[in-house]
C-alpha positions in Angstrom: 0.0 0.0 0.0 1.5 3.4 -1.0 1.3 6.6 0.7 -1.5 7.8 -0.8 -3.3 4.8 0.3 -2.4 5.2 4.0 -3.5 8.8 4.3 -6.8 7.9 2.7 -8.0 4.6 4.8 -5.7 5.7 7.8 -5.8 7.9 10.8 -3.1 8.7 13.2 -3.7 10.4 16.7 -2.5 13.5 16.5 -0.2 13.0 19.7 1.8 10.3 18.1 2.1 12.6 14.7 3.6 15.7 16.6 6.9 14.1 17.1 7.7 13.4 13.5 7.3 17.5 13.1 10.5 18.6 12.0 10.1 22.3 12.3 7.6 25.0 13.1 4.3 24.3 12.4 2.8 25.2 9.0 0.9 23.0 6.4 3.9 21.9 4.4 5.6 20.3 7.8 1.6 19.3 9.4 1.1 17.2 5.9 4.9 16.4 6.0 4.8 15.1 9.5 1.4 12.6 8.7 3.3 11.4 6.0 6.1 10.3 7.9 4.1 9.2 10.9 1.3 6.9 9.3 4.3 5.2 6.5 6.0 3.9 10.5 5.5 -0.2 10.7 4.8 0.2 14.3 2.3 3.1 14.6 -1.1 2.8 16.1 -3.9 3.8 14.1 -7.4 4.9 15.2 -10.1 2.6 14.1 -12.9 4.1 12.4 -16.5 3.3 13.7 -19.1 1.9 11.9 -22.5 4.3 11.6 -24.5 2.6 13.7 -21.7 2.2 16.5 -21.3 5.7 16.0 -25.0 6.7 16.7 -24.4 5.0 19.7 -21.7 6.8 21.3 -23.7 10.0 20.0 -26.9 8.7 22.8 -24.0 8.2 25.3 -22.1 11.6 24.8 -25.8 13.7 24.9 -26.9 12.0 27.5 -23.6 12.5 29.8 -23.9 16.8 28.5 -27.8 16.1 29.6 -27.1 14.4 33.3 -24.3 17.2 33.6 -26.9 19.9 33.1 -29.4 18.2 35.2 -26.9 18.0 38.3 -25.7 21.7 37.6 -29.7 22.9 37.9 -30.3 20.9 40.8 -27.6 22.4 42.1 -28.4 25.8 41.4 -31.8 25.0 42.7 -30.6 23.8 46.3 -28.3 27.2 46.4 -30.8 29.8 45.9 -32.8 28.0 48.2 -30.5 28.1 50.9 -30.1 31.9 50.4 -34.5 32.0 51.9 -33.0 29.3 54.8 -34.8 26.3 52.8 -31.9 23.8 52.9 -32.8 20.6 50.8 -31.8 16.9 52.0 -28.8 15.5 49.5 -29.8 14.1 46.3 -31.6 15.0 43.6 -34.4 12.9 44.0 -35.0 14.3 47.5 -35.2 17.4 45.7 -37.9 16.1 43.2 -39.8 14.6 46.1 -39.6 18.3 48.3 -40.2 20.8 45.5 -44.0 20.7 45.1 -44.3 20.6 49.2 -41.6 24.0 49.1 -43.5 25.7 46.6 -47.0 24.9 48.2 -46.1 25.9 51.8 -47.0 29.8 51.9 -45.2 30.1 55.5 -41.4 29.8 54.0 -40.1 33.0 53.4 -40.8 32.4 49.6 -41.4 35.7 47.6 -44.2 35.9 44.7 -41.7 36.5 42.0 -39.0 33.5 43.4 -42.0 30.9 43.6 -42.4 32.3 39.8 -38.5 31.7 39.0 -38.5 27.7 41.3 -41.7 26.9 38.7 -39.7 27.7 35.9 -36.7 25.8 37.5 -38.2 23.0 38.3 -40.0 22.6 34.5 -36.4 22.8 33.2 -35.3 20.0 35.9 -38.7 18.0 34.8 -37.7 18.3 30.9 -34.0 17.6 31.8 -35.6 14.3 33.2 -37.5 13.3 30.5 -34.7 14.0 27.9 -32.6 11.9 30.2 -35.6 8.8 30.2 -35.9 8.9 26.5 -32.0 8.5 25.7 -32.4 5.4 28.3 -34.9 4.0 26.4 -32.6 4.3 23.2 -29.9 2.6 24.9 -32.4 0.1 26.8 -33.2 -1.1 23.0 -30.0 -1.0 21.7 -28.2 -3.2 24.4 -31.2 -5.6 23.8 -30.4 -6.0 19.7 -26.6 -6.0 20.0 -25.1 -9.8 20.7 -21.7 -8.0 22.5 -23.6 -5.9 24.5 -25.8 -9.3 25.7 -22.9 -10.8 27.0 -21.1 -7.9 28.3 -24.8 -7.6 31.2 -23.4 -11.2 32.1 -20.8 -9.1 34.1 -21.6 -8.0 38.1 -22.3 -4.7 37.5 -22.4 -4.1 34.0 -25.9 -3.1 33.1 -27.1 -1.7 29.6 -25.5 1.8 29.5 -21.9 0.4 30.1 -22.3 -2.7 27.6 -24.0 -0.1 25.0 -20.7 2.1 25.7 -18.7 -0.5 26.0 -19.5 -2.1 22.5 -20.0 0.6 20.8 -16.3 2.0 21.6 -14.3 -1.5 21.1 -16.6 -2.3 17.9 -15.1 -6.2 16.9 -11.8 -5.7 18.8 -9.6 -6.3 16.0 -7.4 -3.2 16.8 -6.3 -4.7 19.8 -3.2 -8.1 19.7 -4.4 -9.3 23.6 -6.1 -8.4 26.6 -3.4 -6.3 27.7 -3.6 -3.7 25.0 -7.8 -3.5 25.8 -6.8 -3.0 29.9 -4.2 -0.4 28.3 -6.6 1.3 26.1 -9.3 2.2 28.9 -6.4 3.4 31.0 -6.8 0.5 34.2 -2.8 -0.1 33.4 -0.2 1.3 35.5 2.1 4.3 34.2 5.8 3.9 34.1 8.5 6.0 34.7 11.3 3.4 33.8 14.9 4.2 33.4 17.7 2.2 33.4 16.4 -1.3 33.3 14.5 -0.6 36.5 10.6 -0.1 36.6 8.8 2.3 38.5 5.3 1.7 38.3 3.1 4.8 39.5 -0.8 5.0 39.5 -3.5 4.3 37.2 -2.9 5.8 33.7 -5.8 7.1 33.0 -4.9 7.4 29.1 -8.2 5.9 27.8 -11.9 6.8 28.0 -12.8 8.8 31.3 -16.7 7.9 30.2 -16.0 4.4 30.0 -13.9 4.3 32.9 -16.8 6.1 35.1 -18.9 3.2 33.9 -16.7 0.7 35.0 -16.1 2.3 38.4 -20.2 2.8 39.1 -20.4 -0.8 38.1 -17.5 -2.0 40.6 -19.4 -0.2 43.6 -22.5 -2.4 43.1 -20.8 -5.4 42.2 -21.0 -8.1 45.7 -18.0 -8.0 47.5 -16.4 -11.1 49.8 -18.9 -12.6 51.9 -21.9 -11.1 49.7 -22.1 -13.2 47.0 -25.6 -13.8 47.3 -26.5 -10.2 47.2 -27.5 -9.4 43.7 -25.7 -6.5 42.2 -27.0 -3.0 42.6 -27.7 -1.0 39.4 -25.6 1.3 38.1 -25.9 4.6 40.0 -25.2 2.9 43.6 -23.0 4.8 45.7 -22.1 2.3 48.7 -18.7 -0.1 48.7 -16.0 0.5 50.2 -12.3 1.8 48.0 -10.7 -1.6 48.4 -14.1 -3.7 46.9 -14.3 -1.3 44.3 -11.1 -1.4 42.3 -11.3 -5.4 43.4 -14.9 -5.3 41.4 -13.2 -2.7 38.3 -10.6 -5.1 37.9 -12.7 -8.1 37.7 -15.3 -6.5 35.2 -12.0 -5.4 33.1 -10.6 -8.8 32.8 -14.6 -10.1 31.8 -14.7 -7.6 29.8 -11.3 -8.8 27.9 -12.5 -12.4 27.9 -16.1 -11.9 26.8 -15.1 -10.1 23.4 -12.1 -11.3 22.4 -9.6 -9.8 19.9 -12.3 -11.7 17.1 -15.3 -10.1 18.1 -16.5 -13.6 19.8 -16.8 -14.8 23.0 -14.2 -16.6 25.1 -14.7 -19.5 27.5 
């Protein structure tokens, strides 16, 4: 395959093209500089997506922006609040659930023209919610059509969203020689700062998704821990578990993960 041919099927991330960038940065070095980098045997490529995988990760990246905003406005909610002395229990359903009684008790300090603004606050909260609902529903279907994302939900802890996420990321795999580069990819490996033929291995990387990883770390608090194997898994927005049962469940769903879709795109037993 030529040159031409790499640049056209081929894409490079841009932080492994920047070192082959001889000089100061203009178009003649930027096209220079892909040339060089994408014609290297050992460079990593990005994969491209298909369409429909691509959708996908569309539903996940709205509905993060959608649960951000939703948090922010229940936040701004519980602070102007507090400015009148009406302090709110923590979490936003115990917001949802003390609203109407705040906006129907005449005896709080409320004025007129703040019971006007919480009205209109809260119908932005309600439609955040109901944008939120719909997006499940999207990803509720699609974890129910796609065979990976089926076998992914066999995990502790791994419910539709991070199979749907998952899946739709990894596609058939086929970018990935073993297990280790997957664990290396969402960023569970250690980072090094070798020299000298001795290896210093510091914390998590944390090169890969931060989405996916989030997933991985909600699932690994509701995954049963020693002693509570009978316990079935809590869904994916449980806060409870300890630190220690936590990475002990991330790591377990990571090496599932690996063996459930191989480098093939089938299952391994």
């Amino acid at each position: 395959m030529d040159s031409s041919s790499l640049l056209r099927h081929r894409s490079a991330r841009l932080e492994f093209v920047k070192p082959y960038l001889k000089s100061r940065k203009n178009d003649a070095n930027d096209a220079e500089a892909i040339r060089e980098a994408v014609g290297r045997p050992n460079m990593r490529f990005v994969t491209a997506k298909a369409v429909a995988r691509q959708g996908l990760l569309a539903v996940h990246r709205i509905r993060s922006e959608l649960v951000r905003q939703r948090t922010a406005k229940a936040n701004q909610i519980r602070g102007l609040l507090a400015e009148y002395g009406v302090i709110v229990p923590v979490g936003i359903n115990a917001l949802r659930r003390a609203l109407p009684e705040i906006q129907e008790d005449a005896e709080n300090g409320l004025s007129g023209l703040f019971r006007r603004l919480l009205e209109g606050l809260r119908a932005d909260l309600v439609e955040l919610d109901r944008r939120v609902d719909q997006l499940d529903g999207e990803i509720q279907a699609a974890a129910k059509e796609d065979e990976t994302a089926r076998r992914l939900q066999t995990v502790p802890g791994i419910g539709p969203i991070t199979a749907t996420a998952l899946a739709a990321s990894v596609g058939d795999g086929r970018q990935f020689r073993h297990g280790r580069d997957r664990a290396a990819w969402l960023g569970l490996t250690p980072r090094q700062h070798s020299s000298g033929g001795k290896d210093r291995l510091l914390g998590m990387s944390k090169r890969g998704d931060g989405y996916l990883r989030t997933l991985l770390i909600h699932g690994a608090r509701g995954r049963p821990g020693r002693g509570q194997q009978d316990r079935p898994a809590q869904p994916l927005d449980y806060r409870g578990g300890g630190a220690t049962a936590q990475k002990r469940g991330l790591a377990l769903a990571g090496v599932r993960f690996v063996r459930i879709t191989g480098t093939t795109g089938q299952p391994r037993r």
